[in-house]
FITI-298471 format. One record per residue (C-alpha): x negated, y, z negated; residue number from 0. Coordinates in Angstrom, 3 decimals, padded with zeros to 6 digits. Example, Ala and Ser with C-alpha at 12.3 -4.5 7.8 and 13.67 -1.06 7.14 Angstrom:
<pts>
<pt><u>-012.300</u><v>-004.500</v><w>-007.800</w><i>0</i></pt>
<pt><u>-013.670</u><v>-001.060</v><w>-007.140</w><i>1</i></pt>
</pts>
This chain:
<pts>
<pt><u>-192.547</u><v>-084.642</v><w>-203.944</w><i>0</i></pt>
<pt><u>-193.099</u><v>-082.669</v><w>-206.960</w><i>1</i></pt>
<pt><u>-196.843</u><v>-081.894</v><w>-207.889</w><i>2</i></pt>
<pt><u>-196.752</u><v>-078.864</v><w>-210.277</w><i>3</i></pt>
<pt><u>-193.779</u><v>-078.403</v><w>-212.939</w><i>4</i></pt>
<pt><u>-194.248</u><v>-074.858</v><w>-214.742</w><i>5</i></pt>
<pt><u>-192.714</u><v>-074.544</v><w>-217.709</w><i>6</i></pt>
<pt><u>-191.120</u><v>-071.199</v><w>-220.489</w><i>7</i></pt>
<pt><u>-191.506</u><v>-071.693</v><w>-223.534</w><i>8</i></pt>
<pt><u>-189.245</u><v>-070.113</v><w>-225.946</w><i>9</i></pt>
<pt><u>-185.679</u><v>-071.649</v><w>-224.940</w><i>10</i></pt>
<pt><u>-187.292</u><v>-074.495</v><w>-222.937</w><i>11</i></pt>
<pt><u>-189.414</u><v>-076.777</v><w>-224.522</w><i>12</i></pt>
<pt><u>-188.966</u><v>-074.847</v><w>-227.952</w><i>13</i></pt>
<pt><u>-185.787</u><v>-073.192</v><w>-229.767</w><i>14</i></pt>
<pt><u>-187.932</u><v>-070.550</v><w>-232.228</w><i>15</i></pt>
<pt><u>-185.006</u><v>-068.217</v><w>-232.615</w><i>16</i></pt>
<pt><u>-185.201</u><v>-068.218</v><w>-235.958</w><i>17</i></pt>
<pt><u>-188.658</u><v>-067.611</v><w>-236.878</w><i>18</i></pt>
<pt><u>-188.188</u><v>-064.786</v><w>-234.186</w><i>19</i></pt>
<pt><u>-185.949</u><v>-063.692</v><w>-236.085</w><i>20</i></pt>
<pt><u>-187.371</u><v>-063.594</v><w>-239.476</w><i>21</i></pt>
<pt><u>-190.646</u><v>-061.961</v><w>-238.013</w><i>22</i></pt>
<pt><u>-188.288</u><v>-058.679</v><w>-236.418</w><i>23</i></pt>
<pt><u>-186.629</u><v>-059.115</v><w>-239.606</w><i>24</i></pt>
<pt><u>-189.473</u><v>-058.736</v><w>-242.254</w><i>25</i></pt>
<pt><u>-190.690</u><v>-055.559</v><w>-239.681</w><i>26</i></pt>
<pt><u>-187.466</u><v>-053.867</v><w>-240.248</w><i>27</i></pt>
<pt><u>-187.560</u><v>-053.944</v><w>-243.748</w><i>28</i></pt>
<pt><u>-190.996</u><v>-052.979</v><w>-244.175</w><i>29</i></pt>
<pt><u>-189.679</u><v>-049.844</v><w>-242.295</w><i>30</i></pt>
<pt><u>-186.648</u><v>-049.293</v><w>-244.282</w><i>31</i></pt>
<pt><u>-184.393</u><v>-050.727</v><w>-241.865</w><i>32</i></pt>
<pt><u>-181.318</u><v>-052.777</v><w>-242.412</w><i>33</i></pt>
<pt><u>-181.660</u><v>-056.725</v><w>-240.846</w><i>34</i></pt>
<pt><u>-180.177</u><v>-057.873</v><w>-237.807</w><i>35</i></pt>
<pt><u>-178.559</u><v>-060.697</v><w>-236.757</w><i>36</i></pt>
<pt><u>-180.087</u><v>-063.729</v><w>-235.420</w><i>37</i></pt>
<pt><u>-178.263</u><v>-063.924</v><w>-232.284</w><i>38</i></pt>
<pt><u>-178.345</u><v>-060.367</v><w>-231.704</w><i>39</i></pt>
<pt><u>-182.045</u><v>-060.278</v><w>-231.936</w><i>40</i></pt>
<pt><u>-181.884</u><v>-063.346</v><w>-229.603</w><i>41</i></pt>
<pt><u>-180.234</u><v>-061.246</v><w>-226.882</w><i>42</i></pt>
<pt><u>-183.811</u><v>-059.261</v><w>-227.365</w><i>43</i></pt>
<pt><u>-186.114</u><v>-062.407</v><w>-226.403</w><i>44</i></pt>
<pt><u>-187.415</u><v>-062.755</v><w>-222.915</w><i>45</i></pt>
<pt><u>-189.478</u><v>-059.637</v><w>-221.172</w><i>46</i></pt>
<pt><u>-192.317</u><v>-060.158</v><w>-224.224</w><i>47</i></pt>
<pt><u>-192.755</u><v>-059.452</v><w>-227.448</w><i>48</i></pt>
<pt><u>-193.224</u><v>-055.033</v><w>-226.750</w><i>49</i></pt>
<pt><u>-190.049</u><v>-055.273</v><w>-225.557</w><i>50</i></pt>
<pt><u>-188.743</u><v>-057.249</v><w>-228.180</w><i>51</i></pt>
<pt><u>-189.446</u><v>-054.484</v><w>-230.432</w><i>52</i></pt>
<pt><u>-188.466</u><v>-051.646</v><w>-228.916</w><i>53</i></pt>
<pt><u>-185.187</u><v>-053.231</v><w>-228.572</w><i>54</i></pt>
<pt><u>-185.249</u><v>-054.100</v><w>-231.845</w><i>55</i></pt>
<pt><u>-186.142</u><v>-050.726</v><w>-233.487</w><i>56</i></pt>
<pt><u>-183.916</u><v>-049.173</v><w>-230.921</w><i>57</i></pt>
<pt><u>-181.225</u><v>-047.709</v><w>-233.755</w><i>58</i></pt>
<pt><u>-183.792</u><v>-046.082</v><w>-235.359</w><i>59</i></pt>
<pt><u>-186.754</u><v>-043.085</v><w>-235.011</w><i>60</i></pt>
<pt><u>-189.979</u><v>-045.295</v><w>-236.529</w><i>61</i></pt>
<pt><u>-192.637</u><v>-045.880</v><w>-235.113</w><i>62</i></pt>
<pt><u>-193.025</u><v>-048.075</v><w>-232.244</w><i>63</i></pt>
<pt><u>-197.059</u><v>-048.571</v><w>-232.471</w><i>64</i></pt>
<pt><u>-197.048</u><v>-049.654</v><w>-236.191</w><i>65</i></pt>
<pt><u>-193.435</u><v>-051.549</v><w>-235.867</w><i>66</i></pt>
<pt><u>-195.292</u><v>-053.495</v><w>-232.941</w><i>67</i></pt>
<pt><u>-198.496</u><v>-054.095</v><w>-235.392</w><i>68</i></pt>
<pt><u>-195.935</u><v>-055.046</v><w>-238.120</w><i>69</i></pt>
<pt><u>-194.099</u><v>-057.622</v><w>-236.156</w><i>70</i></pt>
<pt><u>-197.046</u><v>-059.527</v><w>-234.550</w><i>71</i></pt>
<pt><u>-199.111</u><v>-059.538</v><w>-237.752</w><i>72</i></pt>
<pt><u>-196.385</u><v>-061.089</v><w>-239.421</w><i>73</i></pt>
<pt><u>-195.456</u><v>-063.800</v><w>-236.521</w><i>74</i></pt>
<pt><u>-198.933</u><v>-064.791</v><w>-236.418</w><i>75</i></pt>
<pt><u>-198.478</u><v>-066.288</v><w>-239.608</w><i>76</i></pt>
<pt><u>-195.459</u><v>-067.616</v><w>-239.202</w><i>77</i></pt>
<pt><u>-195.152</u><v>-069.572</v><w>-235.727</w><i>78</i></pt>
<pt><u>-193.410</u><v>-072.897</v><w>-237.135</w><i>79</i></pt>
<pt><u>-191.743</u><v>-072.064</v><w>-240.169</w><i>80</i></pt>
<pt><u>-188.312</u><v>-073.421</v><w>-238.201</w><i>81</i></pt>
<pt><u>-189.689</u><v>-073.659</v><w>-234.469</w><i>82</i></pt>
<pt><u>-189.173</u><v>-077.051</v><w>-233.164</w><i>83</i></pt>
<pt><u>-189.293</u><v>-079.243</v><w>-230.164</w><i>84</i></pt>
<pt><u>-186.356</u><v>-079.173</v><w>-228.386</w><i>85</i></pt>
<pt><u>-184.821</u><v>-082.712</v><w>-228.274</w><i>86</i></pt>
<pt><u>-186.900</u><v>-085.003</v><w>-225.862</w><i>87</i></pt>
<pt><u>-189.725</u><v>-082.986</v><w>-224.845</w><i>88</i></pt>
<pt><u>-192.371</u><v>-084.893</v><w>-226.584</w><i>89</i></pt>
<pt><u>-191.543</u><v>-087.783</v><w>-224.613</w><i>90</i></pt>
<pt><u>-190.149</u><v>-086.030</v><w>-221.046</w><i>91</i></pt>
<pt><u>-193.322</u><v>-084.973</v><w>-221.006</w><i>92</i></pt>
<pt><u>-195.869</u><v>-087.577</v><w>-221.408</w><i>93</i></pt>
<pt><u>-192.932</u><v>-089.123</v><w>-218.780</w><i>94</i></pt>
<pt><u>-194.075</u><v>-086.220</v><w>-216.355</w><i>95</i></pt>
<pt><u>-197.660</u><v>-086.688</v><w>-216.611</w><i>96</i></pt>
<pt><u>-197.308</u><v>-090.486</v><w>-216.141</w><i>97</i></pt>
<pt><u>-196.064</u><v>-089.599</v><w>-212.971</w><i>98</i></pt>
<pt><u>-199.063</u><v>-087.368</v><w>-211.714</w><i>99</i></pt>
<pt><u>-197.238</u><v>-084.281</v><w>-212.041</w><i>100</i></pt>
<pt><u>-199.748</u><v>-081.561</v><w>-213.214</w><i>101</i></pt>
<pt><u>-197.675</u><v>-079.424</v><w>-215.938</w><i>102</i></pt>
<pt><u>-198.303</u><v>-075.322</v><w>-216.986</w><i>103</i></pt>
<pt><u>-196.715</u><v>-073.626</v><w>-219.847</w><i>104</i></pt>
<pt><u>-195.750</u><v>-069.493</v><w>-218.291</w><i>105</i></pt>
<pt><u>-194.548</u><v>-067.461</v><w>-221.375</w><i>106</i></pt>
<pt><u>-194.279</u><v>-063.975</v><w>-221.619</w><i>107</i></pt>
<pt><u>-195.384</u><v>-064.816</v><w>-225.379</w><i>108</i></pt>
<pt><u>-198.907</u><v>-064.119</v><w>-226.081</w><i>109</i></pt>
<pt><u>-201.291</u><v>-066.899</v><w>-224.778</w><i>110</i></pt>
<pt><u>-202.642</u><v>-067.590</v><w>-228.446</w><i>111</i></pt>
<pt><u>-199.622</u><v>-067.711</v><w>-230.142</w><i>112</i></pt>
<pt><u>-198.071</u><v>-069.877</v><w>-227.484</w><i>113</i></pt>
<pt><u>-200.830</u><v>-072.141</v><w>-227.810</w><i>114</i></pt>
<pt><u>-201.061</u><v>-072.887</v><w>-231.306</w><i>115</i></pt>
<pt><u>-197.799</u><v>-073.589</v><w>-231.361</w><i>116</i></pt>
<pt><u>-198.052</u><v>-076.187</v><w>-228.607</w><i>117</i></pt>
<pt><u>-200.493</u><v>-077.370</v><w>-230.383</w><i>118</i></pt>
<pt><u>-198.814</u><v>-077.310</v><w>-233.966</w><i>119</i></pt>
<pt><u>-196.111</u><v>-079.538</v><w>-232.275</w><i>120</i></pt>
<pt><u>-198.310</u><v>-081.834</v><w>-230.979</w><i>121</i></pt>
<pt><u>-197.785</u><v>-081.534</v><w>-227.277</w><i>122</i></pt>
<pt><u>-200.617</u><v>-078.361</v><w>-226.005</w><i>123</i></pt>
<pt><u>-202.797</u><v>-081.127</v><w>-224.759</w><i>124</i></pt>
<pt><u>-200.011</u><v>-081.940</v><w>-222.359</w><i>125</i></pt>
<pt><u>-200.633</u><v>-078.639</v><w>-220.536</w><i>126</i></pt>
<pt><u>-203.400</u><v>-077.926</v><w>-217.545</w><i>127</i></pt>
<pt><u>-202.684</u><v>-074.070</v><w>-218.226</w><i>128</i></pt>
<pt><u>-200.865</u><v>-072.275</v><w>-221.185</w><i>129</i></pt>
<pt><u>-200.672</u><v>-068.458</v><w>-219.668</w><i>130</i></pt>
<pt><u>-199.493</u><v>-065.780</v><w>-221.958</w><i>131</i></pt>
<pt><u>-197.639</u><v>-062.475</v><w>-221.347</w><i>132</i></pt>
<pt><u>-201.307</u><v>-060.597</v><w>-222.736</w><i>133</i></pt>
<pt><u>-203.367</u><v>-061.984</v><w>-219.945</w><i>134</i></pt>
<pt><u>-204.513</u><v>-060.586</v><w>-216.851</w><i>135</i></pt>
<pt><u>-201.148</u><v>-061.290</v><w>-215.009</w><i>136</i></pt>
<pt><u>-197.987</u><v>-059.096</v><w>-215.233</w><i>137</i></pt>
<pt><u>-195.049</u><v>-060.451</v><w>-217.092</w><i>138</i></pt>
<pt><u>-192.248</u><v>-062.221</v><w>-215.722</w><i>139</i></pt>
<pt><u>-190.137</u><v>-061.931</v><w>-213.284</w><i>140</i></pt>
<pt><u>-193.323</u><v>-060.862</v><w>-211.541</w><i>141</i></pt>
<pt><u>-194.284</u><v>-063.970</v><w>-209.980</w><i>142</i></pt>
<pt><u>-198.436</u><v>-063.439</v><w>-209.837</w><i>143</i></pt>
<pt><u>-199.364</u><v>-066.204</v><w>-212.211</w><i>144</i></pt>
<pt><u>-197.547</u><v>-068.647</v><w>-210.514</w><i>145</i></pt>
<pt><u>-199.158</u><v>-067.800</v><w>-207.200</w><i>146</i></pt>
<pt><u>-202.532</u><v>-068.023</v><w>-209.178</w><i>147</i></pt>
<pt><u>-201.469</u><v>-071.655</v><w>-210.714</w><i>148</i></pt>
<pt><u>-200.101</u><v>-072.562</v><w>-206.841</w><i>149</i></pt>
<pt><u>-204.110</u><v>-071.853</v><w>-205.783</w><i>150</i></pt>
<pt><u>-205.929</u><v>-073.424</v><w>-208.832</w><i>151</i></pt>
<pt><u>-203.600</u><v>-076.750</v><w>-208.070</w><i>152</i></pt>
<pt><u>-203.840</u><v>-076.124</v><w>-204.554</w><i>153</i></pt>
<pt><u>-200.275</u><v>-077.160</v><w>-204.591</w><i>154</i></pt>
<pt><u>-197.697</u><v>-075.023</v><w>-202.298</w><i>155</i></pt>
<pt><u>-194.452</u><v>-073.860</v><w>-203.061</w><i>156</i></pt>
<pt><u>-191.919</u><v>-076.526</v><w>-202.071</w><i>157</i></pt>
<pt><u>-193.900</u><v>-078.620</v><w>-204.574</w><i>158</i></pt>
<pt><u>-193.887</u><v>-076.464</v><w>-207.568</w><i>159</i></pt>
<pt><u>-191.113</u><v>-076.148</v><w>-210.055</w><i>160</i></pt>
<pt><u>-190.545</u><v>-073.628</v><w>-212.629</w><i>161</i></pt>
<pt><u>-187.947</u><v>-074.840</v><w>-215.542</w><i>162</i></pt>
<pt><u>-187.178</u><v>-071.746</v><w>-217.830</w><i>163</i></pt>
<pt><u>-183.730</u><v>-070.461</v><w>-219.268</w><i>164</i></pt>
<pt><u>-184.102</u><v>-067.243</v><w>-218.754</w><i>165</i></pt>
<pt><u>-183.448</u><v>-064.585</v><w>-215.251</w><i>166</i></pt>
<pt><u>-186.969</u><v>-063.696</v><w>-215.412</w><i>167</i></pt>
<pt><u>-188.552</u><v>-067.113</v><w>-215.028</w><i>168</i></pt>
<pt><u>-185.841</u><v>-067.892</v><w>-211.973</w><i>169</i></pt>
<pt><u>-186.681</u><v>-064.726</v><w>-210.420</w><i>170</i></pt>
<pt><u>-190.411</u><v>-065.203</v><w>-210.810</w><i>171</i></pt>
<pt><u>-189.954</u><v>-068.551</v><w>-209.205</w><i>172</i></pt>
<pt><u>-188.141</u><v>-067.197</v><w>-206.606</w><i>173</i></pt>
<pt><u>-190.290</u><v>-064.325</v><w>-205.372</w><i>174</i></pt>
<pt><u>-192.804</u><v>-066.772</v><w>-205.347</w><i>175</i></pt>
<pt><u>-190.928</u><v>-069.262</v><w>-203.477</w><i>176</i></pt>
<pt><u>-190.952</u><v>-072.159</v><w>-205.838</w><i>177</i></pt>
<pt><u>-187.775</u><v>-074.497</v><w>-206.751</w><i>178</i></pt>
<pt><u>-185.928</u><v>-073.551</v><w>-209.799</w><i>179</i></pt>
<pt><u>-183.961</u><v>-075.404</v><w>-212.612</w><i>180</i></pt>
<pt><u>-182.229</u><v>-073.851</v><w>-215.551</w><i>181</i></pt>
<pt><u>-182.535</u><v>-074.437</v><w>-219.192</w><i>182</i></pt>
<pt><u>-178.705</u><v>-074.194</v><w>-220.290</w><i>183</i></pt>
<pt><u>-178.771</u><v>-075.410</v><w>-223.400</w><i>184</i></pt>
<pt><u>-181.826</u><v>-072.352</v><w>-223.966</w><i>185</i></pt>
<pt><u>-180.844</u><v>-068.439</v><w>-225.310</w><i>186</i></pt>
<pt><u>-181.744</u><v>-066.856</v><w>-222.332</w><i>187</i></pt>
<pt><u>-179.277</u><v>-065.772</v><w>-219.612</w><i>188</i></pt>
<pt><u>-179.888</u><v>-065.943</v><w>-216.214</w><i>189</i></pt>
<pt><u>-177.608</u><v>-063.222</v><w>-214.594</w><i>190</i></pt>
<pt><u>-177.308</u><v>-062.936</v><w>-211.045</w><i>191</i></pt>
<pt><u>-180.345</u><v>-065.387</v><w>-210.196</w><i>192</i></pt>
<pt><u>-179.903</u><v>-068.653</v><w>-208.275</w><i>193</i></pt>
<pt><u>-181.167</u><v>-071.865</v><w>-209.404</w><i>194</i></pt>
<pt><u>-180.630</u><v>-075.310</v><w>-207.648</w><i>195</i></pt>
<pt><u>-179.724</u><v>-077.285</v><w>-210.870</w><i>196</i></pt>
<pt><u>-179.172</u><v>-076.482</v><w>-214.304</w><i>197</i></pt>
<pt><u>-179.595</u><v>-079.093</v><w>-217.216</w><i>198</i></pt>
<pt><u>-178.065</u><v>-079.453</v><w>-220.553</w><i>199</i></pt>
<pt><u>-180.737</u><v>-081.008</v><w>-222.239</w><i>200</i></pt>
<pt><u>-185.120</u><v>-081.933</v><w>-221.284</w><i>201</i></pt>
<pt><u>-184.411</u><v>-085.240</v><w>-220.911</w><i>202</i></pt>
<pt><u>-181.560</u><v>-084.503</v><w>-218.053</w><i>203</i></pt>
<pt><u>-184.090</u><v>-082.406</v><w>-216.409</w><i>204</i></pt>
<pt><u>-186.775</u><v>-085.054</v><w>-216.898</w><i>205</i></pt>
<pt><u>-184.068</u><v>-087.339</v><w>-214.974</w><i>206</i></pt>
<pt><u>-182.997</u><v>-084.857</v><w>-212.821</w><i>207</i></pt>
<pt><u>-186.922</u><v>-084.045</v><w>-211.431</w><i>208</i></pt>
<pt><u>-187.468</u><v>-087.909</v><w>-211.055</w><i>209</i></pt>
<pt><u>-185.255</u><v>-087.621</v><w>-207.744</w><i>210</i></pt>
<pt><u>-187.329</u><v>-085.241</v><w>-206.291</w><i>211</i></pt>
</pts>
């Protein structure tokens, strides 16, 4: 029986690589730096948004502090210029929560930004918990918050899922001792970690959970 599904963001439910992308983008050249590609800055996306930068800047001797400022300043204000639903997540989910499951959103995004753009794409009230990489729990792959979501659902670990596309959300689940299912059609990679099903789309995972 499944009772807790916990979801990544970027690359699960949403495909934001482009307004990722702009954001590092519009930070480089405010600092004099030439633009990168899209799906090299992609490659960038997954251990938080600090990281993000410093890979991103990485070429370069400026600043990390103000390039950090730059590029969250400028994100805030532009969540969903392009970021979208990824096909069927709208609906897989209100299909989840008709069936009692209890779902969380785990990003290593910050929690605000992660939330309003939930909430800009109409699905945040879908979410018991929306946990961000700024709040009082280490980032992924550590697995902390979902230990701390196991004990606020008082759900144990062969009953929690965690659905990201990315090696730190598998590993997180792992350590932690949860299930795990992988995002294919996401950027992420998910090296050497395990999973026991990967989908190609939400609605095959949707399907795919239903068996459970």
């Amino acid at each position: 029986m499944v009772k807790l599904i916990v979801f990544d963001l970027d690359g699960t439910l949403i495909d934001s690589r482009h307004d990722l992308a702009g954001a590092v983008n519009h930070m480089r050249g405010s600092m004099g730096l030439e633009p990168l590609a899209t799906e090299r800055i992609v490659r960038f996306v997954g251990n938080g948004v600090a990281n993000l930068v410093r890979r991103a800047i990485a070429d370069s001797d400026v600043d990390f502090e103000e390039a950090l400022r730059r590029m969250k300043r400028y994100y805030a204000g532009h969540l969903v210029e392009t970021t979208a639903l990824y096909p069927g997540v709208s609906r897989g989910l209100a299909e989840l929560r008709e069936a009692g499951i209890q779902l969380a959103v785990l990003s290593n995004k910050p929690t605000d930004a992660s939330r309003r753009i939930l909430d800009c794409l109409g699905v945040g009230g879908c979410f018991a918990d929306i946990i961000g990489g700024d709040s009082d729990f280490p980032l992924k792959p550590e697995p902390d918050a979902l230990f701390a979501l196991m004990r606020k659902h008082n759900v144990p670990p062969e009953q929690c899922w965690m659905f990201g596309d990315h090696y730190t959300d598998l590993e997180a689940a792992r350590r932690a001792g949860c299930h795990r299912a992988l995002a294919r059609y996401g950027f992420g990679e998910p090296r050497e970690e395990k999973f026991e099903f990967e989908v190609g789309s939400f609605p095959e995972f949707v399907m795919a959970i239903k068996g459970f």
